[in-house]
BAKEZA-616720 format. One line per 5 residues: number of its first residue (from 1); their letters; for each residue x, y, z of C-alpha. Coordinates in pm, whole numbers, m for minus. Each point is the difference from the previous one (the first is absolute). Layout:
N
NUM) A) X/Y/Z  ...
***
This chain:
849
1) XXXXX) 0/0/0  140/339/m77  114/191/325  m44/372/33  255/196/314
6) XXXXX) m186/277/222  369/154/104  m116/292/31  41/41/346  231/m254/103
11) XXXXX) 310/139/m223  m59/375/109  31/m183/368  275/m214/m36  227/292/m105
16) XXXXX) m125/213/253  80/m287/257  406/m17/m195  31/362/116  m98/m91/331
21) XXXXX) 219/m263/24  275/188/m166  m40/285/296  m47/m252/276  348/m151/m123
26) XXXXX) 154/307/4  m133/133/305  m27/m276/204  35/118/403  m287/252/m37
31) XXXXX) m280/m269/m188  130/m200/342  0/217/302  m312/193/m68  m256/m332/34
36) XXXXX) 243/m114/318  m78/335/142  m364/24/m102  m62/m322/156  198/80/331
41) XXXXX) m250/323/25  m295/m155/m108  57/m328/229  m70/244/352  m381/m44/m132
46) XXXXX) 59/m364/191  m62/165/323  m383/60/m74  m1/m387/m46  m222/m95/289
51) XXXXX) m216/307/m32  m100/m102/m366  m31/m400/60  m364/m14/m48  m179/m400/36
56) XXXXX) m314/38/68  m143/m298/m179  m367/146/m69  209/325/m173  223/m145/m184
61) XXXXX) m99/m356/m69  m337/47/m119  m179/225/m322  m74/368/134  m285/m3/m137
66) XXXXX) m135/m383/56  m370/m16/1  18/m201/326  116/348/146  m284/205/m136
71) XXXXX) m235/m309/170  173/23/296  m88/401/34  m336/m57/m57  35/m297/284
76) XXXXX) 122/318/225  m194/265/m61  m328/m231/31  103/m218/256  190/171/246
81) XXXXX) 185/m224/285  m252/m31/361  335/m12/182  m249/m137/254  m114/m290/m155
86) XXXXX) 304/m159/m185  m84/m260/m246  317/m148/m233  m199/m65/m288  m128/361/m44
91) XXXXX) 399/107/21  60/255/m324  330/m62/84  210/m231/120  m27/132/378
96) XXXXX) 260/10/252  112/m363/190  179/m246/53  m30/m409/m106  169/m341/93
101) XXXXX) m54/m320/m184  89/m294/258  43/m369/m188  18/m286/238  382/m161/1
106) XXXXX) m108/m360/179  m317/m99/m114  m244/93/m284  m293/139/190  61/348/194
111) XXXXX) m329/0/158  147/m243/242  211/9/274  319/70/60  m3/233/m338
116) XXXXX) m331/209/104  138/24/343  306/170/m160  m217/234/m188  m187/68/319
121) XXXXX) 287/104/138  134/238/m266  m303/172/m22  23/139/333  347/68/0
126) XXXXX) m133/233/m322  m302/178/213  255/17/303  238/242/m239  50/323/138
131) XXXXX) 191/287/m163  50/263/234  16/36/416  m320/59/17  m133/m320/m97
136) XXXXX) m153/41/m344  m49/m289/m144  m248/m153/m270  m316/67/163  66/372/m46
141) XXXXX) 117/12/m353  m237/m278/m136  m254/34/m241  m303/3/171  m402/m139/m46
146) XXXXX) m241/70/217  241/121/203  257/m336/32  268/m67/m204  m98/m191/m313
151) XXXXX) 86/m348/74  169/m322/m115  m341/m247/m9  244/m302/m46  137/49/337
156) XXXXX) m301/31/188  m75/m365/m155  341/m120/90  m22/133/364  m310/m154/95
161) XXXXX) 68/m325/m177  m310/33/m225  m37/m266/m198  m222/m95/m268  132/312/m199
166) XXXXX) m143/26/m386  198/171/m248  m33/230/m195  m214/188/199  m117/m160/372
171) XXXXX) m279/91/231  133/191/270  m156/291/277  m256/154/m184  69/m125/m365
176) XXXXX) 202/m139/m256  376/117/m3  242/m78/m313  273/m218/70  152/m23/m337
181) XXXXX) 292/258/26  88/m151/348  49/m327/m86  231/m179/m230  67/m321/m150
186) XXXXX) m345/m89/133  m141/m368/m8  m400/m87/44  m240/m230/58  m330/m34/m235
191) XXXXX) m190/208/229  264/286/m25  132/m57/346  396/26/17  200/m283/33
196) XXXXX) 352/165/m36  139/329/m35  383/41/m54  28/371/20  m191/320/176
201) XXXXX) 73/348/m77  m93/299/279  m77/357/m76  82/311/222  m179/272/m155
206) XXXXX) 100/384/128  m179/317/48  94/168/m308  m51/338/109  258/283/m22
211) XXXXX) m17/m1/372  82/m311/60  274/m51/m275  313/48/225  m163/m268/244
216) XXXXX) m57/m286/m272  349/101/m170  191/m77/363  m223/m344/31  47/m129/m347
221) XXXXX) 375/40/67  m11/m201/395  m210/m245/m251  246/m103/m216  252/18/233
226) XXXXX) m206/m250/242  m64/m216/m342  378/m2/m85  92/m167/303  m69/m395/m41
231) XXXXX) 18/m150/332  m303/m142/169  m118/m129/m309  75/m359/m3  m301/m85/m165
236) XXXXX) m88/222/m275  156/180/m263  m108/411/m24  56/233/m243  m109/381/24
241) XXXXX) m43/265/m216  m181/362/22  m165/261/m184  361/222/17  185/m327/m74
246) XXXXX) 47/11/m400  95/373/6  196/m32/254  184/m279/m177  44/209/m319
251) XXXXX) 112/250/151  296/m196/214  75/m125/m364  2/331/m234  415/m8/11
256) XXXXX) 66/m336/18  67/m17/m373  299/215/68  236/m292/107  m122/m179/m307
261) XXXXX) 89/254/m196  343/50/125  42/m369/m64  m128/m16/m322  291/306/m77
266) XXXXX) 220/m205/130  m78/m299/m195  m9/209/m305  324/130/49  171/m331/36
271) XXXXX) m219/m143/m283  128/307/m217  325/5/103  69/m343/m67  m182/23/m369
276) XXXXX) 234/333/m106  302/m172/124  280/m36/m251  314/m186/m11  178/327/m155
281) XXXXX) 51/221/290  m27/318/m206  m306/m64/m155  m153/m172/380  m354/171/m21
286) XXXXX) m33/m66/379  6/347/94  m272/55/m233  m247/m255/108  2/133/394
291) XXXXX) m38/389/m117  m297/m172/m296  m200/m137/393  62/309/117  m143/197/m201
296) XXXXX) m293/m169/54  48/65/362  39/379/m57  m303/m14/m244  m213/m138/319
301) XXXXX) 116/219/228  m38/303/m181  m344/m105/m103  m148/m85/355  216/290/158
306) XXXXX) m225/257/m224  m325/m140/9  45/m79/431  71/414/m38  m289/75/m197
311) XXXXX) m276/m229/240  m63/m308/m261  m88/m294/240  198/m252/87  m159/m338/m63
316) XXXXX) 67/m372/82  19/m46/m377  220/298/m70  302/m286/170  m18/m216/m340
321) XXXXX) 74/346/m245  390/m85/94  33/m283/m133  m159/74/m324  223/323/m65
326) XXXXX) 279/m280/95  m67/m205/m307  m24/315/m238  301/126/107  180/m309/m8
331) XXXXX) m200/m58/m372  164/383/m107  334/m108/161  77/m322/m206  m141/196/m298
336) XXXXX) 223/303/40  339/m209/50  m87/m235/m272  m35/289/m285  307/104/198
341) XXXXX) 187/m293/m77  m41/60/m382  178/318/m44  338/79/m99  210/m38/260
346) XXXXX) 256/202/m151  m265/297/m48  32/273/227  m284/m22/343  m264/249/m145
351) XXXXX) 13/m169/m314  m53/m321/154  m276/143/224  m187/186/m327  m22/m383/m108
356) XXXXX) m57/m177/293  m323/256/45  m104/14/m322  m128/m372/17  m28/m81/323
361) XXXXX) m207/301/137  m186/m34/m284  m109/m312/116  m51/81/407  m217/321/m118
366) XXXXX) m252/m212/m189  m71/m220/294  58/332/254  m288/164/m246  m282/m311/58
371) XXXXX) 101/m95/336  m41/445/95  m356/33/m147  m122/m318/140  72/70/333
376) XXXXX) m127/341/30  m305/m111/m113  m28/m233/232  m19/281/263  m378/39/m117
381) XXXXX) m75/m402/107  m281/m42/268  252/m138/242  197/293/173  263/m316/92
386) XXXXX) 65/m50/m360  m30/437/m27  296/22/192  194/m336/m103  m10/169/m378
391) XXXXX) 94/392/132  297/m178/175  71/m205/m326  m27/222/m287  205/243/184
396) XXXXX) 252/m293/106  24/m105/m356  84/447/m129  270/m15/261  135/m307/m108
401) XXXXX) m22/118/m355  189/287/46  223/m134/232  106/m270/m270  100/284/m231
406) XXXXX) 177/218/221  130/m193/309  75/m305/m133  110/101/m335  230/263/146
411) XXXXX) 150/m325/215  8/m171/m343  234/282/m136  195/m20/302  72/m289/m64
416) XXXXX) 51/m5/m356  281/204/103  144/m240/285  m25/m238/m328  173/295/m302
421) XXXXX) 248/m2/259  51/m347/37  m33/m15/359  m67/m276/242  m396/m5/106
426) XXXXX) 111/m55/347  325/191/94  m4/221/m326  350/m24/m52  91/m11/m338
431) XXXXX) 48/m368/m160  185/m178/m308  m254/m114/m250  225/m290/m46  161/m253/201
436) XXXXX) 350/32/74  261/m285/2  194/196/251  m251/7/276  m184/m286/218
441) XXXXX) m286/m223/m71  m149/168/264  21/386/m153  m107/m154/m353  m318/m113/117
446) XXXXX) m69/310/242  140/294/m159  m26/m39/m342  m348/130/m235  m76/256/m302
451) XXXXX) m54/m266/m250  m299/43/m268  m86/m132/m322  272/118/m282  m242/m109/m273
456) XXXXX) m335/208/146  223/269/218  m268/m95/247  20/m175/352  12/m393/m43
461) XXXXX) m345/m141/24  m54/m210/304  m66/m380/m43  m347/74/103  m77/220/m281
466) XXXXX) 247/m211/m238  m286/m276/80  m258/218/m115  123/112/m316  195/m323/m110
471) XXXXX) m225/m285/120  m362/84/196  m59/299/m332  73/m249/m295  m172/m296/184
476) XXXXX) m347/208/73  29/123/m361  m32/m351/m152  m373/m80/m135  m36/m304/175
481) XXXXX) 74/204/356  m203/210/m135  m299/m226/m35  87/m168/348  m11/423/141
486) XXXXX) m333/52/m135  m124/m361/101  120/93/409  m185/334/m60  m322/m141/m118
491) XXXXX) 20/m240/295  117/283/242  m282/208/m85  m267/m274/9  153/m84/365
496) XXXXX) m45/380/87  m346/17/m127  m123/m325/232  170/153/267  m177/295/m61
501) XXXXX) m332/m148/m27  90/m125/402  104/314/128  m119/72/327  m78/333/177
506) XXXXX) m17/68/339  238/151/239  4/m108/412  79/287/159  215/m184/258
511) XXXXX) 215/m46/m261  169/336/63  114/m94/351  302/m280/57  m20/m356/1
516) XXXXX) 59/m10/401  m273/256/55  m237/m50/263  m183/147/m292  43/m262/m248
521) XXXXX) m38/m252/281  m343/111/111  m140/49/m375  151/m330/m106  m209/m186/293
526) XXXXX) m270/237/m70  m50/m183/m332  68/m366/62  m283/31/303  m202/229/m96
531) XXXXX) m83/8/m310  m335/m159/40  m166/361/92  124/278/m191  m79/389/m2
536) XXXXX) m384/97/131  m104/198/m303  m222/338/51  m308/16/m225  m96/329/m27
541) XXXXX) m316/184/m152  106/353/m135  m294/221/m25  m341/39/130  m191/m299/m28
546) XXXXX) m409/m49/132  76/m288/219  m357/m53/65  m105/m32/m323  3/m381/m44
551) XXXXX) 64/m30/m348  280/208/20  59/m194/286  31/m375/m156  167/166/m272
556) XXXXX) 297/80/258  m51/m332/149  29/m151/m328  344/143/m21  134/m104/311
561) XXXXX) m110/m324/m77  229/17/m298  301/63/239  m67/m270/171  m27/m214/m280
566) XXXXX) 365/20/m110  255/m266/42  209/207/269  m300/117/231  m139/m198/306
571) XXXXX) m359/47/m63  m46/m67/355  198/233/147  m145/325/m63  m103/330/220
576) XXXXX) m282/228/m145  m151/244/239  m306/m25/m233  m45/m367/12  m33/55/391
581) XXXXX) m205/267/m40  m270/m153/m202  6/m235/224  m20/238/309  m271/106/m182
586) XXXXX) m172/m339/38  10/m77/299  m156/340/94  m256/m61/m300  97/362/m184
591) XXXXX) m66/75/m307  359/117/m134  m169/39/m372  m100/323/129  228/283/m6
596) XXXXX) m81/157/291  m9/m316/206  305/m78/m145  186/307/131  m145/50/335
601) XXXXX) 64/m403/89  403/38/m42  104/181/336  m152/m249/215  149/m271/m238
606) XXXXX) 359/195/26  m42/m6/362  m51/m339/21  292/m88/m247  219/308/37
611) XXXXX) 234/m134/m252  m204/6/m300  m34/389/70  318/m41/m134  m128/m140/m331
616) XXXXX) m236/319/m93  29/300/m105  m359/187/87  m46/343/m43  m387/121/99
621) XXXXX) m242/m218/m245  282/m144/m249  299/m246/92  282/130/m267  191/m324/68
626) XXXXX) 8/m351/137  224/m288/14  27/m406/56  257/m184/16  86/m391/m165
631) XXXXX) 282/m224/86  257/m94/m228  168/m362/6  255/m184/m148  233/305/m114
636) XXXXX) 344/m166/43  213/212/m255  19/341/m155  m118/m133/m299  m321/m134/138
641) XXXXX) m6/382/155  10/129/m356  m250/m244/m129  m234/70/337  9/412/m84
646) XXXXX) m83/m59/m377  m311/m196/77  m128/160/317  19/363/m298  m139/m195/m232
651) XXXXX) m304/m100/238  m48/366/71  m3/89/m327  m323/m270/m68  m182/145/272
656) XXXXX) m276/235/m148  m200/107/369  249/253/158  365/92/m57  216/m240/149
661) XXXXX) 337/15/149  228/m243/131  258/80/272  277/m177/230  328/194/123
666) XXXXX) 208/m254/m187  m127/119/m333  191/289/35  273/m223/m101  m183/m209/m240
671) XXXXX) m37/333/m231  303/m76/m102  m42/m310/m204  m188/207/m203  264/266/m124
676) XXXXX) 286/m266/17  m76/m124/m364  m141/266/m170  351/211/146  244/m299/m102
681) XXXXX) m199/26/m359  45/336/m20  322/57/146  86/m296/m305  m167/231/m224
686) XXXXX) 203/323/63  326/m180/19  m79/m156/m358  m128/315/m136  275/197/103
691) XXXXX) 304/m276/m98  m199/36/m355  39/396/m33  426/m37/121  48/m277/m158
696) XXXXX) m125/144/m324  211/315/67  311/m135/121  4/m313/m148  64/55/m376
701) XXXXX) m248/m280/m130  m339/m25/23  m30/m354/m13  292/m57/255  m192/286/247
706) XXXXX) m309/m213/m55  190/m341/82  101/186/305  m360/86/82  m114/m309/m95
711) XXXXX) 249/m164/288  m164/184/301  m331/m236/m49  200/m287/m57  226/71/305
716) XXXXX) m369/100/186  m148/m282/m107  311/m250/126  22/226/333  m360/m50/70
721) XXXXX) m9/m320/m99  314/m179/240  m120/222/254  m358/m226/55  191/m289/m55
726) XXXXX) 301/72/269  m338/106/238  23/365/m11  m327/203/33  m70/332/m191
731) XXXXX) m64/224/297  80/375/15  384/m83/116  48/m219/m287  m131/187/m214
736) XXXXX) 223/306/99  306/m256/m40  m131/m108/m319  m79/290/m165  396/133/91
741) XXXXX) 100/m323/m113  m157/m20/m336  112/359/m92  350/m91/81  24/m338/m205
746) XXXXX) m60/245/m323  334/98/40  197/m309/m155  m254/m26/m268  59/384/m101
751) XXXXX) 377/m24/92  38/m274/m284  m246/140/m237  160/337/19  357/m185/m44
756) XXXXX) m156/m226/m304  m120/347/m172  372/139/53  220/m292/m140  145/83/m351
761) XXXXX) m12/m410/m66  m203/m10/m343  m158/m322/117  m322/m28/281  192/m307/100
766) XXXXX) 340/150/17  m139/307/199  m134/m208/212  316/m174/90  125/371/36
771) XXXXX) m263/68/241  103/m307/212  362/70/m11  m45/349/93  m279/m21/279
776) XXXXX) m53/m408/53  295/30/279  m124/314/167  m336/m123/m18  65/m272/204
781) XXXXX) 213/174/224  m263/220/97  m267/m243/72  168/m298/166  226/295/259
786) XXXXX) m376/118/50  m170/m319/63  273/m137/244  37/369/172  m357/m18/74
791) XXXXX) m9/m350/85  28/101/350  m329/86/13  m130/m354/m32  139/m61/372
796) XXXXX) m195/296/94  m284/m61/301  m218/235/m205  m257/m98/m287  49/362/m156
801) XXXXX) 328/m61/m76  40/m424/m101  m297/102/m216  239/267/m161  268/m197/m56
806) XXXXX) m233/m314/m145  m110/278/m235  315/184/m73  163/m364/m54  m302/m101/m297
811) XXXXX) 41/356/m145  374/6/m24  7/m407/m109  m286/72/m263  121/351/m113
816) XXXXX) 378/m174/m55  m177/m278/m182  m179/247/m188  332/235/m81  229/m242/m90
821) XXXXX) m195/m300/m141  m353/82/m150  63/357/m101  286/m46/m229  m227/m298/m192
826) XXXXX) m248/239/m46  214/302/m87  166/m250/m284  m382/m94/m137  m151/321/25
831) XXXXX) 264/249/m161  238/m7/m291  294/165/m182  m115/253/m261  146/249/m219
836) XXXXX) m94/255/253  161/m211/290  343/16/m228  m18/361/15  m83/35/299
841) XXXXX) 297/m212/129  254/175/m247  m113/278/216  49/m185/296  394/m56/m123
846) XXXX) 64/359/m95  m66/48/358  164/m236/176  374/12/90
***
């Protein structure tokens, strides 16, 4: 097919970037103090650290504007809280307490003795805390009903060795109490009676109130500290947690990455060090591989130091930006020093410099100028978490940018000089290029370097790159190779698509604490018991509604009736304060089809059951809103949560008598499920849309910026894919890590497209081999140093950052895969030598030294 160039841009650019390269060669000590003293200014902004670490998991972790937040102010403003009367299930937020979960150790029944005596015992070691002198304890700071502190049921039953208990719900006092979120791991008979129980969880609810805030704060700390201690406790097994617990975890965590990070440098140094070593010790590039990792350190620094300044939040997932501006400035690095490597050596530094930049930051400003874009937009996601992980990127990823052209490339020049001066890279004493009869073994193999290629006048090629260009190029180039390529890719991508079709969303929001966590521990036991009984679930009836009117009124009935109908509801288990009021109604023979008997009768009926006062909103002759409640069951994963939100909407929606809502606290988080895809989609979109428009600039080909396009669904696709099969859900932290991941992985795609474009080889097949002499080495470099740096982070006790580097590790594998397998098959099939490539390259020649 005929190929047309779009160089319109690109060769303006590349000899702009020659002059730069020219004056940073010249002028080398300026282009490097400057960013080392813009970075030492900038890095005081650390100090503000802790004053703009901001967790909160509701704010950060969840859509601003979820519609289970807009429910939730309704709840509020037309259900107030009866601090009086405190019921859990009418909570509009998670309330203020404290839980323990005890699981028998010696037997599988912890109704029985010796276990319930233990939990006896416990429990009033909790009511006998006291946080101050004076003696407050629990039964001042409690929540309270009826004025005594609400109550855990199950221990009542336990102390006075009731027996006969039903589950889920058992006749006791003066009705029917639910017993499904105290009991776990529950075993019964065919008349419902429990046989077994191997776990029970308590509650300590607290006054809420402002006034009372210091009070619970002081007791929820003497709780866990009581719960920490594990003596006297033969006989069960307790885990705690409270309603601080989670952000108080995160927020022990925000800096914990830190150490990580320095170890990852660390590792990257060595890695680099040991891949730029050379057995010539003039042209030794280990100098250059420690000041390549640091500029990525200074590119960090000067980055967070501003925005800390400026009041940008510091987030939990802010701690993985590092170690992504790691493997782009180890990417540039390898890049740089490669083009480096194919100069003159004879030339004079500038000279070598205008070359060296006239590829190479070619190259790095195509990827800087999708990875930029992408990021800033990413400021306007729903999540501010991800809003501040991508302000703290994109500017990360500038810094680095310009750090790689002036800081680096001035210590490039430097040493380009150590080297035109034939100079030892350690003691930079001057050296023989040859080895000298007249001293010792020892000084021949120590002090001796300046060698190069006579024939090329460049530096000898390194096995590695020997490998590429003499054996891996030719062999990939061979039809048959080619057919086996394109067979693996058709396979590859119909393993990605099946793993795609089992992707799984869903994020437990434990998952941000540590393994060892009394957090984790709790949650984990939380599931495996009690999973039976999930979230009570508020119905709610927006709007004015004639409650007396009994057609209206079966119609409402009729769409309860549909709640209870689905899979995940216990039909039986179900509060409705008009239910009992129609029934009220019966036993006092009242005719509650009439309005005005309607209205007058609910006072006395409140007074009666004060808690479904609770339950109406009445305002003179019209109640503006009402709510019931169902019981969910079964819900044992946050995919069954997503699943159990869809349909309890979708039964809303089918409802045609009032406007319905539904509402529990948790939702808040479930919003998010919502957003996650459409943002990953999106976020997929811009990236593509924006490689399109550089790639078409920069790149001068349109069918090679296509094929570079074309590689961020394929990498997508594989991403997605491995992910569901090596069990990672798409939750809002993956899909922050993804979507940094993906646009990253572009790079080696666009690094050997770009170089493809630029070879003066007449052949597609030859360029190709040109591509993978020039970049296959540096390429590899880049992403194996990354991948083992970061490795580190698969020891980490934190889910945030394994599922980072499980991520990083299939974007870096795929995107090599991609950049130095699959691309340069395609390249060869979809572009060809014409009359106007011929020019072109004479062009190219007339250039070139």
């Amino acid at each position: 097919m005929g190929c047309r160039r779009t160089d319109c841009l690109s060769r303006p650019l590349s000899n702009l970037f020659e002059k730069l390269g020219s004056t940073v060669g010249s002028y080398p000590l300026y282009f490097f103090v400057i960013p080392v003293l813009i970075t030492a200014s900038l890095s005081g902004g650390f100090v503000f650290l802790k004053d703009r670490e901001d967790n909160d998991l509701e704010r950060q972790f969840t859509p601003k504007k979820g519609p289970s937040k807009a429910t939730r102010a309704f709840v509020r403003e037309n259900f107030p809280y009866n601090t009086s009367m405190f019921s859990e299930n009418r909570l509009y937020d998670k309330g203020n307490f404290a839980s323990l979960i005890a699981v028998s150790k010696n037997s599988n029944n912890i109704l029985e003795s010796p276990a319930s005596e233990d939990i006896v015992r416990l429990n009033e070691k909790i009511l006998d805390i006291s946080v101050d002198r004076k003696g407050l304890g629990f039964s001042q700071v409690c929540a309270k009903a009826n004025g005594k502190c609400f109550s855990n049921i199950i221990l009542e039953l336990i102390g006075g060795n009731e027996t006969g208990i039903t589950y889920p719900e058992h006749n006791h006092g003066s009705g029917l109490v639910f017993l499904g979120s105290a009991l776990g791991g529950v075993v019964t008979d065919a008349n419902s009676t429990i046989q077994r129980a191997q776990a029970v969880k308590l509650y300590y609810y607290l006054n809420s109130q402002e006034t009372a805030a210091k009070a619970s704060k002081l007791w929820l700390r003497e709780f866990k500290a009581l719960l920490s201690d594990e003596m006297d406790r033969k006989n069960i097994d307790v885990s705690y947690y409270t309603s601080k617990s989670k952000q108080e975890e995160i927020d022990s965590h925000t800096v914990d990455g830190f150490p990580l990070f320095l170890i990852t440098y660390a590792c990257a140094i060595s890695l680099s060090v040991i891949s730029c070593l050379r057995s010539d010790h003039v042209r030794n590039k280990m100098w250059v591989a420690v000041f390549g990792v640091l500029t990525s350190g200074l590119a960090v620094v000067s980055s967070f130091g501003l925005l800390l300044y400026i009041g940008v939040p510091f987030v939990i997932t802010v701690a993985n930006s590092p170690f992504l501006i790691l493997g782009i400035g180890l990417n540039n690095m390898f890049i740089m020093v490669s083009d480096w490597q194919h100069t003159h050596v004879n030339d004079p530094v500038p000279k070598r410099m205008g070359h060296t930049y006239k590829e190479a930051v070619m190259s790095i400003t195509i990827t800087a100028l999708t990875d930029v874009p992408k990021f800033f937009i990413g400021v306007m996601s729903d999540f501010p978490s991800v809003q501040s992980f991508c302000l703290y990127t994109a500017t990360s990823i500038i810094f680095c940018y310009v750090y790689t052209i002036t800081f680096f490339g001035a210590f490039v020049a430097l040493n380009g000089r150590r080297e035109a001066s034939n100079r030892h890279w350690l003691t930079c004493m001057k050296v023989p290029s040859q080895k000298s009869a007249n001293q010792t073994e020892m000084y021949n193999i120590c002090c001796v370097g300046g060698s190069y290629d006579k024939f090329t006048g460049a530096e000898k090629k390194q096995p590695a790159s020997n490998f590429f260009k003499d054996y891996y190029g030719p062999c990939l180039m061979k039809p048959w190779v080619k057919g086996v390529v394109v067979f693996i890719y058709l396979a590859y991508l119909a393993t990605s698509v099946f793993g795609c079709c089992h992707m799984q969303q869903g994020i437990e929001l434990y998952d941000l604490a540590a393994d060892d966590s009394h957090v984790t521990k709790f949650n984990i036991k939380d599931r495996q018991y009690f999973y039976d009984y999930g979230p009570s679930v508020m119905v709610i009836v927006k709007g004015k509604l004639a409650y007396w009117d009994k057609d209206k009124r079966s119609q409402l009935q009729a769409c309860i009736e549909d709640f209870k109908e689905l899979h995940f509801i216990d039909r039986d288990v179900y509060t409705s304060w008009l239910d009992s009021y129609l029934s009220y109604g019966q036993e006092k023979h009242l005719n509650l089809d009439d309005k005005d008997v309607f209205l007058s009768n609910l006072p006395p009926f409140f007074d009666l059951y004060p808690f479904f006062k609770q339950d109406v909103n009445q305002t003179g002759d019209a109640i503006h809103a009402s709510r019931f409640f169902i019981q969910t069951v079964n819900i044992t994963k946050a995919s069954e949560e997503i699943e159990m939100l869809k349909i309890l909407k979708s039964t809303v929606g089918r409802c045609q008598a009032a406007s319905l809502l539904v509402y529990n606290h948790e939702f808040i988080y479930f919003d998010q499920y919502d957003v996650v895809v459409k943002s990953t989609i999106k976020n997929v979109g811009v990236i593509t849309a924006v490689m399109l428009v550089v790639s078409l600039l920069l790149i001068p080909n349109p069918v090679c910026s296509l094929l570079v396009t074309c590689s961020i669904g394929s990498v997508t696709a594989g991403v997605n894919g491995f992910m569901a099969l090596w069990d990672i859900s798409l939750d809002s932290i993956s899909m922050i890590v993804f979507t940094v991941c993906i646009g990253f992985t572009v790079d080696f795609s666009a690094h050997v497209s770009y170089a493809f474009v630029s070879s003066e080889k007449p052949r597609p097949e030859d360029k190709a081999v040109d591509a993978l002499s020039s970049l296959g080495y540096p390429i590899m470099q880049g992403a194996l140093s990354t991948v083992l740096g970061v490795s580190v982070l698969s020891m980490s006790e934190f889910h945030t950052f394994r599922i980072f580097f499980k991520i990083f590790f299939l974007v870096m594998f795929i995107g090599m895969v991609h950049g130095l397998v699959f691309m340069p098959v395609f390249l060869t099939a979809g572009t060809c030598s014409s009359d106007e490539d011929e020019k072109h390259e004479e062009d190219l020649k007339s250039s070139k030294f």
